[in-house]
N, C-alpha and C positions, 0 to 999 in steps of 0.2 A: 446508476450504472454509467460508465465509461465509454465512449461510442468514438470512434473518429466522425470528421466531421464528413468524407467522403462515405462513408458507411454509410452515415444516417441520412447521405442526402440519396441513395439509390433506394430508399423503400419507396416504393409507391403511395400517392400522396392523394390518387380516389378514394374514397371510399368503400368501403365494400360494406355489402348488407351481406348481414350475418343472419344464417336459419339459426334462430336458437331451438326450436323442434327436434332438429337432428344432432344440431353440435353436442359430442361431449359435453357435457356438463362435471367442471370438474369440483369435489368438493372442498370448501372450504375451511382453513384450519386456524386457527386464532392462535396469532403469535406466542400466548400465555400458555399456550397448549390444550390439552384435554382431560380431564378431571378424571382418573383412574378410581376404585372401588376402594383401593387402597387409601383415597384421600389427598393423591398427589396429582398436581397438575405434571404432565408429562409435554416436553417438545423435545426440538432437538437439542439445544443448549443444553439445558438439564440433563439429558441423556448422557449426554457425551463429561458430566463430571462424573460418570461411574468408570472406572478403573476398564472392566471388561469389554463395556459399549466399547472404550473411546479405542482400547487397543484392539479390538476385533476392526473396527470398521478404519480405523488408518493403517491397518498391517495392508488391507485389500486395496486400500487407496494407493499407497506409496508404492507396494507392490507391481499394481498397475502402472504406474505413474514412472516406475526406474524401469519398464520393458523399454527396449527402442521400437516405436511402430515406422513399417518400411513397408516401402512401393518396388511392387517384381513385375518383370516383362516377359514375355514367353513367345520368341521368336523363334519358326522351324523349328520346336524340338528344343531349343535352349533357352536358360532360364539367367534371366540378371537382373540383377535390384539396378534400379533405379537412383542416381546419385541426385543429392539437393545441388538446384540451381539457383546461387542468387542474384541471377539478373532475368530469370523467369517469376522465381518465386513461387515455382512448383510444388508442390503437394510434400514431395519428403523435405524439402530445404523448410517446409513451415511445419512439418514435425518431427523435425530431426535437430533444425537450429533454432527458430522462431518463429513464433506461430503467429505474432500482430506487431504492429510498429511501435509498442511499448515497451520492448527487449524482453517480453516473456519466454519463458526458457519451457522444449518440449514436457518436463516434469513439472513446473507449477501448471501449464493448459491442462495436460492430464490429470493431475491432483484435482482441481476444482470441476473438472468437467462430472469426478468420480462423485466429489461429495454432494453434490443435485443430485445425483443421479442416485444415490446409497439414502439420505436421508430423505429426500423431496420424491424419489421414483421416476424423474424425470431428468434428463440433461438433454439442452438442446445449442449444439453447435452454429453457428451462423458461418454461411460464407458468402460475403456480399460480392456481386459483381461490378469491384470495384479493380485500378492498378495502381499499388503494388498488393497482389493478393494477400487477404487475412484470414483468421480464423478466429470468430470470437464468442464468446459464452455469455446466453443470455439466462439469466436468472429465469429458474424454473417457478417459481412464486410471484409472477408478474406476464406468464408467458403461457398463453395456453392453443388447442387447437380449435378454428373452427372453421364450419363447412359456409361455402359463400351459396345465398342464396337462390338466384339466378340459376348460374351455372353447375353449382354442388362440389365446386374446385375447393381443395383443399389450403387455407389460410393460413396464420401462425399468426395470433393477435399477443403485442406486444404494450403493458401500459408502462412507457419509459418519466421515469421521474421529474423530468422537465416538460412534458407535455402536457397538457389538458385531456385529449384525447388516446384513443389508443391506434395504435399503428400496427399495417399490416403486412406481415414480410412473403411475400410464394411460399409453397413445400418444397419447391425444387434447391432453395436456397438453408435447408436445415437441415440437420443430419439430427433426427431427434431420435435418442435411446431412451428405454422404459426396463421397472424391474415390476413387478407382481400388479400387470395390467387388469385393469376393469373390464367391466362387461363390454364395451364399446372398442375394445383394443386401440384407441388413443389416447389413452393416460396412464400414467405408472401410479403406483402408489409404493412409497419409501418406507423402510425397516421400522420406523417408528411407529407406524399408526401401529402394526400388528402385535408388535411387541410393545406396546403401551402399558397392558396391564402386567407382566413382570415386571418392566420400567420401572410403575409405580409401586409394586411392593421392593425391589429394591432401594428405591430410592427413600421412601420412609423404614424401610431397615438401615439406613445409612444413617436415619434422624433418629431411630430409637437407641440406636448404640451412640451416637454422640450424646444424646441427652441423658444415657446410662453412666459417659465418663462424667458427663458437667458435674453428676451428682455425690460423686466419685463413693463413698462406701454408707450415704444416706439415701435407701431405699426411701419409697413413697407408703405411707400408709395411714392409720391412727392414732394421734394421740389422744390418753386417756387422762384429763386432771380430775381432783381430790377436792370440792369443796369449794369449787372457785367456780363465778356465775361471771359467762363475759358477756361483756353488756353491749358491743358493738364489734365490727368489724377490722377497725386498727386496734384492737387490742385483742380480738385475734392473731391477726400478722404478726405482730410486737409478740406472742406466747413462740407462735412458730417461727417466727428466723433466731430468737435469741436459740431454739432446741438444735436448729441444722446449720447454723451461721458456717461454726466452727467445724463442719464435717462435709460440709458439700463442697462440690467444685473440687477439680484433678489437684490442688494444693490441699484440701484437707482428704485426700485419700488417706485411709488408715489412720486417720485419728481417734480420740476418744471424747466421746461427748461426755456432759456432764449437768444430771438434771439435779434439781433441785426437792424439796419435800412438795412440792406444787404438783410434780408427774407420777400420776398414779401407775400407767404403764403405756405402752407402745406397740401395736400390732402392727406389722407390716403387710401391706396387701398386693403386692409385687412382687413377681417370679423374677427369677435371676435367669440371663440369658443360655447357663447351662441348662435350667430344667427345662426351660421350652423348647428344646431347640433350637435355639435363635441363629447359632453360626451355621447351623446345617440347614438351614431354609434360605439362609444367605448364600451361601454355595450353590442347592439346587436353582436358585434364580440366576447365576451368574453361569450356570451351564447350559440354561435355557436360553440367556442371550447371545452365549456361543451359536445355538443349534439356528437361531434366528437368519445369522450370518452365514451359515453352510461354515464354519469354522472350527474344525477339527485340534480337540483341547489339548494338543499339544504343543500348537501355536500359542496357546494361550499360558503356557505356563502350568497347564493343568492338565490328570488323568496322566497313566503311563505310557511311555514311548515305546513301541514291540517294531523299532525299526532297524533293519542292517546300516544304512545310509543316509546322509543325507537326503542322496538323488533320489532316494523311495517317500521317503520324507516330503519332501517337496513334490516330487511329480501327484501325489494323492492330493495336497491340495491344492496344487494345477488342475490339475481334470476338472476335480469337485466344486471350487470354491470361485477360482479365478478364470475357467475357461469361457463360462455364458457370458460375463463380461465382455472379455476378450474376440470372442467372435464374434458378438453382435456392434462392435465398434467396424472389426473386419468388415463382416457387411456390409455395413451404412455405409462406409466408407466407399466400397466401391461403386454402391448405389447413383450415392450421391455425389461424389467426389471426381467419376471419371465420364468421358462420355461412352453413348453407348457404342463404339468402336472400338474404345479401350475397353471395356469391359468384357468381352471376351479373351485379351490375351494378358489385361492387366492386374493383378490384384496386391491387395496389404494384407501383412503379417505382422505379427509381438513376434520379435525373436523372445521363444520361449524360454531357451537356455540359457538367456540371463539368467534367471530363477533359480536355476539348477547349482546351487554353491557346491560343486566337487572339489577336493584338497587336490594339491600337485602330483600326486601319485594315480587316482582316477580320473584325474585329466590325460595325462601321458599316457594312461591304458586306453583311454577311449580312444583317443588321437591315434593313437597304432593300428586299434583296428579298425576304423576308417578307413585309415590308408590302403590295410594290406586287403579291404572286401573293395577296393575301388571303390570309396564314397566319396574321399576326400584325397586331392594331393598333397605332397607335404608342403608345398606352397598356401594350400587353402587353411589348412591345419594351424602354419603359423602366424595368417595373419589372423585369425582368429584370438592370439594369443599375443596380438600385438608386436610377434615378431620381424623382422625384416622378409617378406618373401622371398629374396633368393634367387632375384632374375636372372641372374650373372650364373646361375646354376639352370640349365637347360631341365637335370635330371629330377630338379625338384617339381617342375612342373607337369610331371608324369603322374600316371595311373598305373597303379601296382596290385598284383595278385598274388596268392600262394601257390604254388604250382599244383597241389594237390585237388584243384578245384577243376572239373571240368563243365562241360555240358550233360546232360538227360543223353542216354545212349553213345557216347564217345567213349572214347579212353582217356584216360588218366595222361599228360601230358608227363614224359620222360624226359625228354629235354631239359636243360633247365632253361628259365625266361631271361632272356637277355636284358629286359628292362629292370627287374628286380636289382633291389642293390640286396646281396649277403655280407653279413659282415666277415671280417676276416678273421683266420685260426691264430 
């Protein structure tokens, strides 16, 4: 892993003695993976050459990763995002422009922070107290927690690939997220252990159908010879490849073999993938690694859409799929990321309605009625849209009602509102 060299020199360089009694204990997972009932070693590489996994869990990643995360202030009653500064290097200029002095872009930090964090169950952000501030991601498969003896202070032991030892960073310096935590609530555990064993029968349904094309229309079964006594093993083979030479493999699909007075006859002892159901066991596996992800199959290409919109469309799997994400970065973030002075009046948001793909027509309806409930000026409305705001127009920077709105116990307001613009007859 990649480290500045000021980075790496702000870890602390005592020792710490580590209560192994208490620390998390986290488990160990062998690169090769874990050996399913199916007969397939499962990790994540593997995983991810199933069509379903790989689109399930990068739809949530990129997803994530194309929101803009933004820092708001809340002064008297008023609320304003906070702009990146880069001669601070403040918190949104490092997630909004760059996050470390490698010109990483706020979408690849977010991508990679996502994919620890989806497959490993753990991502843990660093932010060292160093200037010009960074933000950097340490690998979750070399990074874990543990409690310091003595004291019972909470550690982050890191084994970086050039050291001999391992090194140890404060908590106050990481911002660690977890998805389906252990008994201990400091460790995550990642989509893969759980969904292992579909993993593994999809993934040897993936072997059994390629081994079905290899053989292209030469089932496996018995032949039967007339009178012939084989006396060894390669004159075995020699009977059988001269029978399936010419039929196996996707080039001899649909040909015609052609036995000799030697073949008395041929039983086949293999079902074709229509009688067992073979596509349909393949499917319910690939729906089950949908459900895996909280991911709603019509993201996926699959099951019927019973939606009016888009914006319905997507806000379901906002809620569902993408918010626990989402908020628990929120949080950490403010945790760990502001002091505790800011943290009463400051927090981060995903502007959500990225996500929200509306065409040009429920854009302009929403934007209208913003305007006319006073949510939105038309100023706010169009820089939203990338428009010019309009300063040189005083009235655009107003709050607008419909006159038919009062208060609880009032009257209906007869006047009309001077500030309202009507269009003309």
């Amino acid at each position: 892993m990649i480290i500045s060299k000021a980075a790496k020199e702000s870890i602390k360089t005592a020792p710490v003695q580590v209560d192994n009694t208490n620390s998390p204990r986290k488990e160990f997972i062998s690169t090769y993976g874990e050996q399913t009932a199916a007969g397939e070693f499962v990790n994540v590489e593997r995983s991810q050459t199933l069509s379903t996994f790989y689109r399930a869990a990068n739809t949530i990643i990129d997803d994530v990763a194309m929101m803009p995360f933004q820092q708001f202030a809340r002064v008297d009653g008023n609320i304003s995002r906070v702009e990146p500064d880069p001669k601070l290097y403040n918190i949104p200029y490092l997630m909004e422009v760059s996050p470390n002095q490698w010109g990483w872009t706020p979408f690849q930090f977010k991508q990679v922070k996502m994919q620890w964090k989806l497959f490993h169950g753990n991502s843990y952000v660093w932010r060292p107290p160093v200037f010009p501030q960074q933000l950097l991601i340490l690998p979750a498969d070399i990074t874990r927690p543990v409690i310091e003896k003595e004291t019972g202070r909470l550690w982050y032991e890191v084994r970086f690939s050039n050291t001999e030892k391992p090194e140890y960073i404060p908590d106050v310096e990481i911002m660690h997220e977890m998805i389906n935590p252990d008994a201990s609530g400091f460790i995550g555990r990642g989509v893969v252990r759980f969904a292992r064993e579909t993993i593994g029968r999809r993934l040897g349904a993936n072997k059994t159908k390629s081994k079905f094309y290899s053989q292209g229309l030469n089932p496996s079964g018995i032949l039967f010879l007339e009178n012939i006594e084989i006396k060894d093993d390669a004159e075995r083979d020699k009977i059988r490849d001269g029978f399936t030479g010419k039929i196996s493999g996707s080039d001899g699909a649909y040909s015609i073999a052609v036995a000799d007075k030697r073949i008395k006859d041929f039983k086949p002892v293999s079902l074709s993938p229509k009688d067992s159901e073979f596509l349909a066991s393949m499917e319910y596996d690939d729906r089950e690694i949908a459900n895996f992800f909280k991911m709603p199959l019509h993201m996926l290409n699959m099951g019927k859409e019973a939606y009016n919109s888009n914006e319905q469309k997507f806000g379901e799997y906002l809620q569902q799929t993408l918010d626990p994400h989402l908020v628990a970065m929120e949080q950490g973030a403010r945790i760990r990321w502001l002091t505790f002075e800011q943290q009463g009046s400051n927090y981060f948001k995903f502007n959500r309605s990225s996500l929200l793909r509306m065409n040009a027509k429920d854009r302009a309806e929403t934007n209208e009625i913003l305007i006319r409930s006073m949510q939105r000026t038309p100023a706010e409305c169009r820089e939203k849209d990338d428009y010019n705001a309009g300063e040189e127009h005083p009235e655009l920077q107003k709050f607008y009602m419909t006159n038919n709105y009062s208060a609880i116990g009032e009257k209906p307001n007869a006047e009309p509102n001077p500030q309202r613009i009507t269009p003309k007859e």
